[in-house]
TORGU-344107 format. One record per atom (N, C-alpha, C): residue in three letters; x negated, y negated, z. Coordinates in steps of 0.1 Angstrom, whole numbers, padded with zeros to 4 digits, always signed. Atoms other than C-alpha are relative to their C-alpha. Layout:
BEGIN
ALAXYZ...
END
This chain:
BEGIN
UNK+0006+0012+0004UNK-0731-1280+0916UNK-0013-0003+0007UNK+0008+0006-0003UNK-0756-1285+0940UNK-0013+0011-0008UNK+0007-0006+0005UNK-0774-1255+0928UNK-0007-0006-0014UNK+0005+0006+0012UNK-0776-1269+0895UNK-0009-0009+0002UNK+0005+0013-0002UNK-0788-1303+0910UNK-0017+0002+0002UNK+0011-0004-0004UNK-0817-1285+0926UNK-0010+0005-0010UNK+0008-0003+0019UNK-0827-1266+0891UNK-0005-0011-0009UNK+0001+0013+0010UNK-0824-1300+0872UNK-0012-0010+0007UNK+0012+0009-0001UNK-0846-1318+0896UNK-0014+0003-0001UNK+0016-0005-0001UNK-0874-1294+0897UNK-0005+0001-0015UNK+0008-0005+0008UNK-0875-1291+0863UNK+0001-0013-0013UNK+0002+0015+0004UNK-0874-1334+0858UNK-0013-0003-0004UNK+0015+0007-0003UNK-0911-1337+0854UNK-0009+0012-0012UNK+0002-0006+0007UNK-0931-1326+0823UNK-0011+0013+0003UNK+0005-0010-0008UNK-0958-1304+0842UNK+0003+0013+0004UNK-0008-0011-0005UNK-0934-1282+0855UNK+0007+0010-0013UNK-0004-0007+0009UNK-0918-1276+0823UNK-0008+0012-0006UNK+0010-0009+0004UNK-0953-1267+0811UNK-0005+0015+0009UNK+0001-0013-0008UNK-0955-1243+0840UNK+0010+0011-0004UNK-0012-0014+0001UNK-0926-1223+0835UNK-0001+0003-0016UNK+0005-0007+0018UNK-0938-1223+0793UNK-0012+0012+0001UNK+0016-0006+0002UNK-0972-1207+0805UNK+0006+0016+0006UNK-0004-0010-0007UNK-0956-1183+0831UNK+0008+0015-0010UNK-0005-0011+0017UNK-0933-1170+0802UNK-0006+0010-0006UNK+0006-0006+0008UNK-0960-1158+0785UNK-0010+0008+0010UNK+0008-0014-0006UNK-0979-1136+0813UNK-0003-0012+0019UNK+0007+0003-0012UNK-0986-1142+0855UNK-0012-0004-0002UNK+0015+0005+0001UNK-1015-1165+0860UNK+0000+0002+0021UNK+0001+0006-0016UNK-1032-1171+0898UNK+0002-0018-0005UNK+0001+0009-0001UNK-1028-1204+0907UNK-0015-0008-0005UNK+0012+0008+0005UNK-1066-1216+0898UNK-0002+0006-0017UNK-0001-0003+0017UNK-1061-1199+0862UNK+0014-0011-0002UNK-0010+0015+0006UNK-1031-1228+0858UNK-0006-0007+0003UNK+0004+0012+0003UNK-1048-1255+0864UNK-0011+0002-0005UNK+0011+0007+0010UNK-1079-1246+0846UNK+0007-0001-0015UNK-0010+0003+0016UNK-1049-1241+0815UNK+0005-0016-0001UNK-0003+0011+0002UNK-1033-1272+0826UNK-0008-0014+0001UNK+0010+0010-0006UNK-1064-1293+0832UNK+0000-0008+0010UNK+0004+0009-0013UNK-1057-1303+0867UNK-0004+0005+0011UNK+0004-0001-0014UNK-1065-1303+0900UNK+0008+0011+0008UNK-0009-0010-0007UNK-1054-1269+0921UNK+0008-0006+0009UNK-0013+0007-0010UNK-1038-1293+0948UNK+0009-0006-0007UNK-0012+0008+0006UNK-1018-1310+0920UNK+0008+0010-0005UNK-0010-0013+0001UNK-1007-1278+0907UNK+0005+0010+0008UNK-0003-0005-0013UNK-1001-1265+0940UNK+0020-0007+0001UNK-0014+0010-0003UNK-0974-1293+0946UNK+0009+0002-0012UNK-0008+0000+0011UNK-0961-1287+0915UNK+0010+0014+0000UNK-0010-0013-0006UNK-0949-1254+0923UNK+0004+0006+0011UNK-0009+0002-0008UNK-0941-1259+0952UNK+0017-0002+0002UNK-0010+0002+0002UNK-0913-1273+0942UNK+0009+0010-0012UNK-0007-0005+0007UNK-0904-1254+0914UNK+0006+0013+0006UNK-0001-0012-0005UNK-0908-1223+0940UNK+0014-0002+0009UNK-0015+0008-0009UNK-0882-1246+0966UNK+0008+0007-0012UNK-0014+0000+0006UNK-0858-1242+0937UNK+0000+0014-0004UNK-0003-0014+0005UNK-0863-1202+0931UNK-0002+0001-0013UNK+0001-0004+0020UNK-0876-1208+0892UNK-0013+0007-0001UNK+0016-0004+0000UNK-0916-1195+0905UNK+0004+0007+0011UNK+0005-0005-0011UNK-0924-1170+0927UNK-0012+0002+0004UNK+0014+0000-0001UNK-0955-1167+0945UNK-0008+0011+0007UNK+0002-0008-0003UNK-0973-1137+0954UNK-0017+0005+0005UNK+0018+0004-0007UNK-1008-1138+0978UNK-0003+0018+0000UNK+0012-0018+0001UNK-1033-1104+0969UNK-0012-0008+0007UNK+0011+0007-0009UNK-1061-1110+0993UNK-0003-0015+0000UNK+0000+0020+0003UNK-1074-1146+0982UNK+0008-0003-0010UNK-0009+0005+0011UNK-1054-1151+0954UNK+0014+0000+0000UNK-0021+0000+0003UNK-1019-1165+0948UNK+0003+0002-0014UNK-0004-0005+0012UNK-1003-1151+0920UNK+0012-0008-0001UNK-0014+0009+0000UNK-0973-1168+0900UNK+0011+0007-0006UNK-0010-0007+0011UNK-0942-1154+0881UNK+0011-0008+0003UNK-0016+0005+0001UNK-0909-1162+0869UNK+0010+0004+0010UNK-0007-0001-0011UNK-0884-1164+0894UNK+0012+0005-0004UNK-0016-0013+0004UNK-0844-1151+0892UNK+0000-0001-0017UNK-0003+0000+0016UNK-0836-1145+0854UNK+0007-0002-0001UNK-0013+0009+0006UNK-0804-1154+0857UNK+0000-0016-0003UNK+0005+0015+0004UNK-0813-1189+0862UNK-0012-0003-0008UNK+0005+0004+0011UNK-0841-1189+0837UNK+0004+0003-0012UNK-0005-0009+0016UNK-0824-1168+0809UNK+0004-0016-0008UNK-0007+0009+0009UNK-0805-1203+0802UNK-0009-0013-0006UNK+0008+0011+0004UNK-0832-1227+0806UNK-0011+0001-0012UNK+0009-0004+0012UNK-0856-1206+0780UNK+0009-0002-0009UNK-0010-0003+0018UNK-0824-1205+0753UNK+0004-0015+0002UNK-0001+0010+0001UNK-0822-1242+0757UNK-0010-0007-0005UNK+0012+0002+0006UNK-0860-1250+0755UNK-0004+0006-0018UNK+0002-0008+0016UNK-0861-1225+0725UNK+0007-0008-0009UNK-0009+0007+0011UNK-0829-1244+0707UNK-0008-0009-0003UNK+0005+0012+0001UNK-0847-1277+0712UNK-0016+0001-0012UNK+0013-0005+0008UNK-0881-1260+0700UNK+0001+0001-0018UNK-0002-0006+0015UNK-0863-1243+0667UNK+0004-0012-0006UNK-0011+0012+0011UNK-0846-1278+0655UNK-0010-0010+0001UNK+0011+0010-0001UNK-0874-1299+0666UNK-0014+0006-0002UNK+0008-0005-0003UNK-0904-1282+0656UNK-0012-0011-0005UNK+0012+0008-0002UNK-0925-1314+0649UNK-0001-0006+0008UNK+0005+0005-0008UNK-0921-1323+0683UNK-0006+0011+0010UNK+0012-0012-0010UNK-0942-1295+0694UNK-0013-0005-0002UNK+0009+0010-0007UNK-0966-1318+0713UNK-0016+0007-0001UNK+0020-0006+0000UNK-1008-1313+0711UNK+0002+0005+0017UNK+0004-0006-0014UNK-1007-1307+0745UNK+0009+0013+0007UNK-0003-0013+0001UNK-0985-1277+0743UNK-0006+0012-0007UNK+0008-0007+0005UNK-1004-1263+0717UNK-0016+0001+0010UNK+0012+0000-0005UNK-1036-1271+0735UNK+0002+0011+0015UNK-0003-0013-0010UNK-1019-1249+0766UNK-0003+0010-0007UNK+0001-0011+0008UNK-1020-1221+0743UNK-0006+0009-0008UNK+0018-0001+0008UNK-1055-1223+0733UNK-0007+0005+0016UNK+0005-0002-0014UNK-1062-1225+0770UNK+0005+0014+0008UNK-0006-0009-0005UNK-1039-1196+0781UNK-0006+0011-0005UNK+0010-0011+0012UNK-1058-1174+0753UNK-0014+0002+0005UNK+0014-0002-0006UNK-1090-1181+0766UNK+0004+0000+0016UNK+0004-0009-0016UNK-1080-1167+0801UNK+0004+0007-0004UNK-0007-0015+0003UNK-1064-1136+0785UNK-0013+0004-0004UNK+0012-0004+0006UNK-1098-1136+0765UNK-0011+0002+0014UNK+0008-0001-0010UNK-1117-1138+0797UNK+0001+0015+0012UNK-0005-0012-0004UNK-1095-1113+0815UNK-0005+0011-0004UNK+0000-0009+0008UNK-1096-1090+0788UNK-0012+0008-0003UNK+0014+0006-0001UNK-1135-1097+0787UNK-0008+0011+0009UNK+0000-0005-0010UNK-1142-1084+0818UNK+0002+0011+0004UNK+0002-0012+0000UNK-1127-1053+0820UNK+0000+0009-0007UNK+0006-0004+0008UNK-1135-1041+0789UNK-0014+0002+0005UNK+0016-0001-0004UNK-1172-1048+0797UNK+0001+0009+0011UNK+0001-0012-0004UNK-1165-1028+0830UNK+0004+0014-0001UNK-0006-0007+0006UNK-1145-0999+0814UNK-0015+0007-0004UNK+0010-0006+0014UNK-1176-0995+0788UNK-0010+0004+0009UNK+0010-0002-0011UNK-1200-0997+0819UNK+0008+0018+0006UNK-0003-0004-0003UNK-1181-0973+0837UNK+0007+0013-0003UNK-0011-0012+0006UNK-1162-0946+0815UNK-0006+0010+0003UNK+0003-0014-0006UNK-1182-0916+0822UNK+0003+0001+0015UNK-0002-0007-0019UNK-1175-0918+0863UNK+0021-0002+0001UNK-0012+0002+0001UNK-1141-0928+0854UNK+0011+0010+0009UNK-0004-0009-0002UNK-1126-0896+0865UNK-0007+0002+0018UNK+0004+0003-0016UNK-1145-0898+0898UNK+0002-0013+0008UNK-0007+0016-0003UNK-1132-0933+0903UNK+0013+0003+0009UNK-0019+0000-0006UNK-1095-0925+0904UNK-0001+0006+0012UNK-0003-0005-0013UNK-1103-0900+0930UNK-0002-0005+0013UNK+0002+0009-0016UNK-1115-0924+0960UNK+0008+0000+0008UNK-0014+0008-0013UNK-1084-0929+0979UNK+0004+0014+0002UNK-0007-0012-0001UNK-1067-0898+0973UNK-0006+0013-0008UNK+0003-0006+0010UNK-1076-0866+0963UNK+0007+0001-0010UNK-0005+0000+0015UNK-1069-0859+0924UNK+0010+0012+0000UNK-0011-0014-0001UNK-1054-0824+0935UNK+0008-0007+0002UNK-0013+0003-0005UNK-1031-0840+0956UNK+0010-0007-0008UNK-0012+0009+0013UNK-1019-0869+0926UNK+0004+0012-0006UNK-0006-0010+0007UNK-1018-0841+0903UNK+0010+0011+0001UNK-0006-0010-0006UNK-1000-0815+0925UNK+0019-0008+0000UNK-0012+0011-0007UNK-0972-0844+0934UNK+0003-0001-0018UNK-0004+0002+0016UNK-0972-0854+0892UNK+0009+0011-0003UNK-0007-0010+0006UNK-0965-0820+0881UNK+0016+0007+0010UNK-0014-0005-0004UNK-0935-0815+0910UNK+0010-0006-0006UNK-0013+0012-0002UNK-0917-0848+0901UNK-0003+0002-0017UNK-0006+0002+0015UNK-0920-0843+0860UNK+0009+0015-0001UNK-0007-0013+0001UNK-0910-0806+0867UNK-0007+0012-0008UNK+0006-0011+0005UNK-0917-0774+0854UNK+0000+0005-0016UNK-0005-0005+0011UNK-0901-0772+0823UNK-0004-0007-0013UNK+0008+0011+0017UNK-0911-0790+0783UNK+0011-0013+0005UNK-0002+0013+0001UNK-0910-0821+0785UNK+0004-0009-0014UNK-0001+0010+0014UNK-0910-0831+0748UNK-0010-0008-0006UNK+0007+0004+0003UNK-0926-0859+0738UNK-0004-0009+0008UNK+0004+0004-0014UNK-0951-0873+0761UNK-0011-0008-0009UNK+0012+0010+0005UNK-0974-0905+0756UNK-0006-0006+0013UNK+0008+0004-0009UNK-0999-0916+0781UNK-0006-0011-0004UNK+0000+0011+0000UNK-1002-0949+0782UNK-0014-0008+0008UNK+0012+0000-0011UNK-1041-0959+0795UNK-0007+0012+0003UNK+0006-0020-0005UNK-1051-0923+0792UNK-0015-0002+0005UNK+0015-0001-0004UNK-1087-0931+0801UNK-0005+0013-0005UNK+0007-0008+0008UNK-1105-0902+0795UNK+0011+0016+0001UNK-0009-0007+0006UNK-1074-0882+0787UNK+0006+0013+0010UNK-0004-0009-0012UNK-1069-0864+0823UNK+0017+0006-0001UNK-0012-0003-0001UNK-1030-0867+0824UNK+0007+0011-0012UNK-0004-0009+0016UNK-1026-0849+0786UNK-0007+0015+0001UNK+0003-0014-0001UNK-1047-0824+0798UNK+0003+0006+0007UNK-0008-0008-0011UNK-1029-0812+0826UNK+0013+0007-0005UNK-0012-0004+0004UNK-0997-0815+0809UNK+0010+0000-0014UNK-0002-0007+0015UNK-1000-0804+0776UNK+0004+0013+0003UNK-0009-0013+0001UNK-0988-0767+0780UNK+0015-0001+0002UNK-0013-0006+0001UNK-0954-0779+0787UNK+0005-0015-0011UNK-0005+0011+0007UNK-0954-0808+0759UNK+0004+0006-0014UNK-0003-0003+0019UNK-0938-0808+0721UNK-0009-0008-0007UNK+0013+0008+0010UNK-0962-0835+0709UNK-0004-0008+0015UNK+0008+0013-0010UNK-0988-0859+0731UNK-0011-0004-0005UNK+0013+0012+0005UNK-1007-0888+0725UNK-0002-0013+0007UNK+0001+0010-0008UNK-1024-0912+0744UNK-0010-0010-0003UNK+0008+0014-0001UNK-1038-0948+0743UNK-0008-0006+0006UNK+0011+0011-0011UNK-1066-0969+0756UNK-0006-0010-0009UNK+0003+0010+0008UNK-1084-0999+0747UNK-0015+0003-0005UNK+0017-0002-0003UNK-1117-0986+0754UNK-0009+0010-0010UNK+0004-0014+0009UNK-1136-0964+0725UNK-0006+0007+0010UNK+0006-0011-0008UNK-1157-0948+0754UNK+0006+0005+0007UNK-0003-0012-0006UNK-1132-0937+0771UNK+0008+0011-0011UNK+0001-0007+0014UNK-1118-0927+0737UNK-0004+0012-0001UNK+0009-0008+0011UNK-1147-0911+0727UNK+0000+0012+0014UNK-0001-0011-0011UNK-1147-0889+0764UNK+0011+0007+0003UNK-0012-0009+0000UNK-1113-0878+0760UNK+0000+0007-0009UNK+0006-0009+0015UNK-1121-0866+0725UNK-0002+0013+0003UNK+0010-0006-0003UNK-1148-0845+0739UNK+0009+0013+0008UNK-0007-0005-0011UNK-1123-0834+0769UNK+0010+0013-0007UNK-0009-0007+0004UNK-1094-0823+0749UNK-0003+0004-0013UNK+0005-0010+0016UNK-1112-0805+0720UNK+0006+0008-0002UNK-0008-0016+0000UNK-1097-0771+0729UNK+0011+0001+0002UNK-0010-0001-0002UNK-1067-0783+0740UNK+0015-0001-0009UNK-0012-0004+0013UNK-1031-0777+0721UNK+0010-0006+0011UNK-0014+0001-0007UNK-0991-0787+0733UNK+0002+0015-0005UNK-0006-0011-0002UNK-0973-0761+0740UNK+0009+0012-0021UNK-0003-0009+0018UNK-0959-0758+0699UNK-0010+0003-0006UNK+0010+0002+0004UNK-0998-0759+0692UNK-0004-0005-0008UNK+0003+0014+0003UNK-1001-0796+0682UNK-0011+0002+0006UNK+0009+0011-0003UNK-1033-0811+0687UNK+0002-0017+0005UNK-0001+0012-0002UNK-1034-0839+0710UNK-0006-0013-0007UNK-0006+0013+0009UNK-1031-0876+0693UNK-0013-0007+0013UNK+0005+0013-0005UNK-1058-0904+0704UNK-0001-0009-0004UNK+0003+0015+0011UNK-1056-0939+0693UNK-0003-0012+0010UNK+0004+0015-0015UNK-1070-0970+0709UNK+0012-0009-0005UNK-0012+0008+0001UNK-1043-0995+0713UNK+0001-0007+0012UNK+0001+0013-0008UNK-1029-1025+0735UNK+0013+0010+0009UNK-0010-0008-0002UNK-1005-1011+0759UNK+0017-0010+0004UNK-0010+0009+0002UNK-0986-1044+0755UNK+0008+0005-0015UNK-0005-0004+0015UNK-0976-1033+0719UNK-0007+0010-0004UNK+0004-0013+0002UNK-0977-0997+0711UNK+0006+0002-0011UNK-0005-0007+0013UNK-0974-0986+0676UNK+0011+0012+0000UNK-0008-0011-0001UNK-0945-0963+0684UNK+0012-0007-0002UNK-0016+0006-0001UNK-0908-0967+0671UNK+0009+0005+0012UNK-0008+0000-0010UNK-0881-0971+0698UNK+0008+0008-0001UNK-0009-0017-0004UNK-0867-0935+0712UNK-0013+0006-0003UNK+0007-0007+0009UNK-0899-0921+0699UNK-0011+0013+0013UNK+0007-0008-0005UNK-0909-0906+0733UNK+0010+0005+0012UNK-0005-0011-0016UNK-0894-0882+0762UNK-0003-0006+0013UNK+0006+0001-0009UNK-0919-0890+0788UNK-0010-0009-0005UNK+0017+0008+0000UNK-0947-0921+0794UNK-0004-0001+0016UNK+0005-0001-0012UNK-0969-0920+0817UNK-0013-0016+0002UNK+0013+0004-0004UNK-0992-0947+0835UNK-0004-0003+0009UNK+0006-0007-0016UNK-1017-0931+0860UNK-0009-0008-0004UNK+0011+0007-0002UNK-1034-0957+0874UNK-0007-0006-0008UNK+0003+0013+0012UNK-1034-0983+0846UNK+0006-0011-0001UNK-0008+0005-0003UNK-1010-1003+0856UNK-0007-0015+0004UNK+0008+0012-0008UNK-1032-1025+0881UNK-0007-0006-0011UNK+0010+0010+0008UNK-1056-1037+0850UNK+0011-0009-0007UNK-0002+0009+0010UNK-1030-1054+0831UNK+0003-0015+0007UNK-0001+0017-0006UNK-1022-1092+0834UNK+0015+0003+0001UNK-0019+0000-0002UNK-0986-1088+0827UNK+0009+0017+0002UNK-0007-0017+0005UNK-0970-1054+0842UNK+0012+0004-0005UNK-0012+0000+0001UNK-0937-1064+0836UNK+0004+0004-0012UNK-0003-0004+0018UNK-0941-1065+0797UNK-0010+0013-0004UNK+0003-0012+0000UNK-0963-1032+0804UNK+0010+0012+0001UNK-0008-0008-0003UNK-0931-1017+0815UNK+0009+0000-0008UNK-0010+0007+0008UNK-0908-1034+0793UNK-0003+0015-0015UNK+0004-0009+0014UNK-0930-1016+0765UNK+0000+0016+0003UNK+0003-0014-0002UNK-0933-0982+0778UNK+0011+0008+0002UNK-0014-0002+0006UNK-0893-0985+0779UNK+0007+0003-0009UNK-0003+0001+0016UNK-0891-0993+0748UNK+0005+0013-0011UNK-0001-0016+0008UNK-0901-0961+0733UNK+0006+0011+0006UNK-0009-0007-0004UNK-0879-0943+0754UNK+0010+0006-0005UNK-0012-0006+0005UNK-0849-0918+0744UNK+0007-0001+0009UNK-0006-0004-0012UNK-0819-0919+0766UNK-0005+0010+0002UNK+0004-0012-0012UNK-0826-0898+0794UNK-0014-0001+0000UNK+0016+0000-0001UNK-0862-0905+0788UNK-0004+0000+0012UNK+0006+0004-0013UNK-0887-0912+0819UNK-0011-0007+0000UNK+0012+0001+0005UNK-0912-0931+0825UNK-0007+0000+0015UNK+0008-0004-0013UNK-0937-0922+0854UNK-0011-0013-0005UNK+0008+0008-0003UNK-0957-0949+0870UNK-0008+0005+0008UNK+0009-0004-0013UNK-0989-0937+0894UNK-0008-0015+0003UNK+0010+0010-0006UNK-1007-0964+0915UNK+0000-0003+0011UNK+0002+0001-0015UNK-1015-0979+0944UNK+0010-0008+0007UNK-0010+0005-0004UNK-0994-0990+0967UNK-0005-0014+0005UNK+0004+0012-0005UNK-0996-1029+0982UNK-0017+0002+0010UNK+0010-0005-0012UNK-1031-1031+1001UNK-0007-0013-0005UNK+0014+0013+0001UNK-1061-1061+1006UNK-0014+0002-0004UNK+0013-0007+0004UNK-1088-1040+0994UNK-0009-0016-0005UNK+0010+0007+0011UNK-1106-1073+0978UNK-0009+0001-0010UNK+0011+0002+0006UNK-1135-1060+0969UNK+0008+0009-0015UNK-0002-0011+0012UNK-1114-1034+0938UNK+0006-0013-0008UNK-0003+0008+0007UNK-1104-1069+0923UNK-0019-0005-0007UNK+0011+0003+0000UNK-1139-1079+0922UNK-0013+0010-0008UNK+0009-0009+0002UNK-1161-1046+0921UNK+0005+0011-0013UNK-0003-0011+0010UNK-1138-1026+0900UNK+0013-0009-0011UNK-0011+0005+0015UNK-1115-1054+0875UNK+0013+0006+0005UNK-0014-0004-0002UNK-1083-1046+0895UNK+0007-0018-0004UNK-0005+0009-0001UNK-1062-1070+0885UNK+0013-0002+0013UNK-0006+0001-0011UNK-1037-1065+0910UNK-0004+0011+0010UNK+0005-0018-0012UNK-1040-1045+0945UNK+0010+0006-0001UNK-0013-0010-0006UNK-1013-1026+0943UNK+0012-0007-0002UNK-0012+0004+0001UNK-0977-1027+0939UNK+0010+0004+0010UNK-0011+0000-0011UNK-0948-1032+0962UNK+0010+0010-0007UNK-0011-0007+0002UNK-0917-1005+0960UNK+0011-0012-0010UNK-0010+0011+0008UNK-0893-1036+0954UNK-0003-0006-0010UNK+0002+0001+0011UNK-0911-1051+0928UNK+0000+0008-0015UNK-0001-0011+0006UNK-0915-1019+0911UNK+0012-0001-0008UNK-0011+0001+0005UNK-0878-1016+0908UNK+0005-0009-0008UNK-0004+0011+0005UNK-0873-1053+0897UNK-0003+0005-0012UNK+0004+0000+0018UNK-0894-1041+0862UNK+0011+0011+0003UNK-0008-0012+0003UNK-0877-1009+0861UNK+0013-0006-0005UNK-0014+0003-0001UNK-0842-1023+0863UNK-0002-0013-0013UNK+0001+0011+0012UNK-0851-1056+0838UNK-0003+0010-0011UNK+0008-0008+0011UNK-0864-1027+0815UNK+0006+0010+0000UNK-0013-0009+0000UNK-0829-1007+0818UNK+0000+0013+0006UNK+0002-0011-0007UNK-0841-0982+0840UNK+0002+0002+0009UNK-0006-0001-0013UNK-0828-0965+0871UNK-0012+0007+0005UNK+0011-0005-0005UNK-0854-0961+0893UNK+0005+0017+0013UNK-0002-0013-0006UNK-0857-0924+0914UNK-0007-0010+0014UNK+0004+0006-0010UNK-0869-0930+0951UNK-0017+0003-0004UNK+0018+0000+0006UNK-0912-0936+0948UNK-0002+0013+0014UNK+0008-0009-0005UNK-0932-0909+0961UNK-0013-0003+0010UNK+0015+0005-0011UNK-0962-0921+0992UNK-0011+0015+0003UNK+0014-0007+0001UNK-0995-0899+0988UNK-0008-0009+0010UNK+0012+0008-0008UNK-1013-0916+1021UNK-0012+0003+0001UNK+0015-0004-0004UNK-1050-0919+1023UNK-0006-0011+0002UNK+0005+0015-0006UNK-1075-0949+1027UNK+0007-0007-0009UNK-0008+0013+0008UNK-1053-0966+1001UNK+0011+0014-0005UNK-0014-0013+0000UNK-1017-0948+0998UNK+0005+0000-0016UNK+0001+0004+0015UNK-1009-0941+0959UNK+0018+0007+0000UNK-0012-0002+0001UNK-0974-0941+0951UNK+0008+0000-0017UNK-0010-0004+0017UNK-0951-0923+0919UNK+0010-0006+0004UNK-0014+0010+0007UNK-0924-0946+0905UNK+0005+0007-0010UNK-0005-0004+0007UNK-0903-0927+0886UNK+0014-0006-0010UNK-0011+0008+0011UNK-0877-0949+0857UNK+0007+0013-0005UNK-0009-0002+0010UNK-0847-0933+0839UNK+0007-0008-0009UNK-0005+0009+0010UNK-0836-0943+0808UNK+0017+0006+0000UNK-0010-0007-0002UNK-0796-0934+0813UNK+0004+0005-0013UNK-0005-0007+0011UNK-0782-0909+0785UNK+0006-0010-0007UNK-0006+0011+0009UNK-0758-0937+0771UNK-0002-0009+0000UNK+0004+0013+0003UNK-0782-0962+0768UNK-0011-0002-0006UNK+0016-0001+0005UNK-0815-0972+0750UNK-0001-0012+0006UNK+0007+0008-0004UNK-0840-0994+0761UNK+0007-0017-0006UNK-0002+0014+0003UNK-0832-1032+0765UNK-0008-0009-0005UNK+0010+0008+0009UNK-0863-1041+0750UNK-0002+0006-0015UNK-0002-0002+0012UNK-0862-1040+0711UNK-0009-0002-0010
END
């Protein structure tokens, strides 16, 4: 009971509600909510404050920036299928000022989106000398090919392929592969890259630009996804992972490469990271909401340590995202 009491009070106040509607739909920082919600960062500070007191917001500080997300799922699972009921029976009291969130939430996804596009398009030819900064590329590569193994993999999609590095390493032990980006130039440089290259049945590798929130692939439709060091650009990784699940076959996998937690600031700034890095535990949380048993991660240390997350999809199960 008291638990309840605590849930009910934080979520007495219409503000709040509106927070946990926005959050739903993708991690904001704290000054991207209040330029959605039109107020003052100390008013929306306090505001989640409390909702954080009660465990429905978590908050998560990357150098200057606090970041937000939904808190336990068991206790939101019920309060979304209550708001939804109310939504579906009432749908002419879906308020202007909900809608107008949702104009506002769009234009920071557009602004996001914006941004590193524009750097992407700037940047796609060094691309490939990018990744390598921290670590060398032997070393990721060397560590990739122990932990996918030696043997065919099947059907392999690279999720973020940038200029189509990961497909070309590990196409001779693939049955089909095809990889996604948003970007036509890096597109158009993976093109170029994997001209000569074949899978192992001597398929020609597959390139399509695409969102890697929603991938044109039906569900089971892949063996292996991979995403090296694509991870950090999106807004929401959670529904990155969710999706990359998706198309999963029992037993499937899906390999995550990136960096591990660090304060770098300036690679939010100079290079469109949206996040620094990711924690082990967090990691796991998508993995496991996204019906996957995670393997133990892999630490590659260097001036920023880059760490493989490896997901299983278990034999007698498919993906929980549909």
């Amino acid at each position: 009971m008291d638990r309840a009491l605590i849930i009910f009070q934080a979520l007495a106040e219409p503000t709040r509600l509106r927070i946990l509607r926005l959050l739903r739909e993708m991690e904001l920082s704290v000054g991207e909510l209040a330029q959605v919600l039109g107020q003052s960062q100390p008013r929306v500070s306090r505001h989640v404050k409390v909702l954080a007191e009660a465990e429905l917001v978590e908050r998560r500080k990357e150098g200057s920036w606090v970041f937000l997300a939904l808190g336990d799922e068991n206790d939101l699972e019920p309060i979304f299928a209550a708001l939804d009921h109310w939504r579906r029976y009432h749908e002419e009291d879906d308020d202007e000022m909900g809608r107008a969130d949702r104009q506002r939430l769009q234009a920071v996804r557009n602004v996001r989106m914006g941004e590193a596009e524009d750097w992407f398009e700037v940047h796609a030819a060094e691309w490939d000398a990018i990744r390598s900064l921290h670590v060398s590329e032997e070393s990721v590569e060397s560590a990739i090919v122990k932990l996918v193994g030696d043997g065919p993999l099947g059907r392999v999609v690279d999720i973020g392929t940038g200029t189509g590095r990961m497909l070309e390493l590990l196409a001779p032990q693939c049955e089909s592969a095809i990889g996604f980006d948003r970007s036509p130039s890096m597109l158009r440089l993976a093109r170029v890259k994997l001209e000569e290259n074949r899978t192992a049945d001597g398929e020609e590798i597959k390139l399509r630009q695409g969102n890697f929130y929603a991938l044109p692939l039906a569900a089971g439709s892949a063996d292996l996804t991979i995403l090296h060091q694509a991870l950090r650009y999106a807004q929401h990784p959670a529904a990155v992972i969710a999706e990359s699940a998706r198309i999963l076959s029992p037993g499937g996998r899906l390999l995550v490469v990136d960096f591990a937690l660090h304060d770098r600031e300036e690679l939010r700034t100079r290079d469109a990271h949206m996040y620094l890095g990711f924690s082990d535990d967090r990691m796991k949380q998508w993995f496991e909401a996204a019906g996957l048993e995670a393997d133990p991660p892999v630490s590659l240390d260097g001036e920023l340590t880059v760490k493989l997350w490896m997901g299983r999809l278990p034999l007698d199960q498919q993906s929980r995202v549909t």
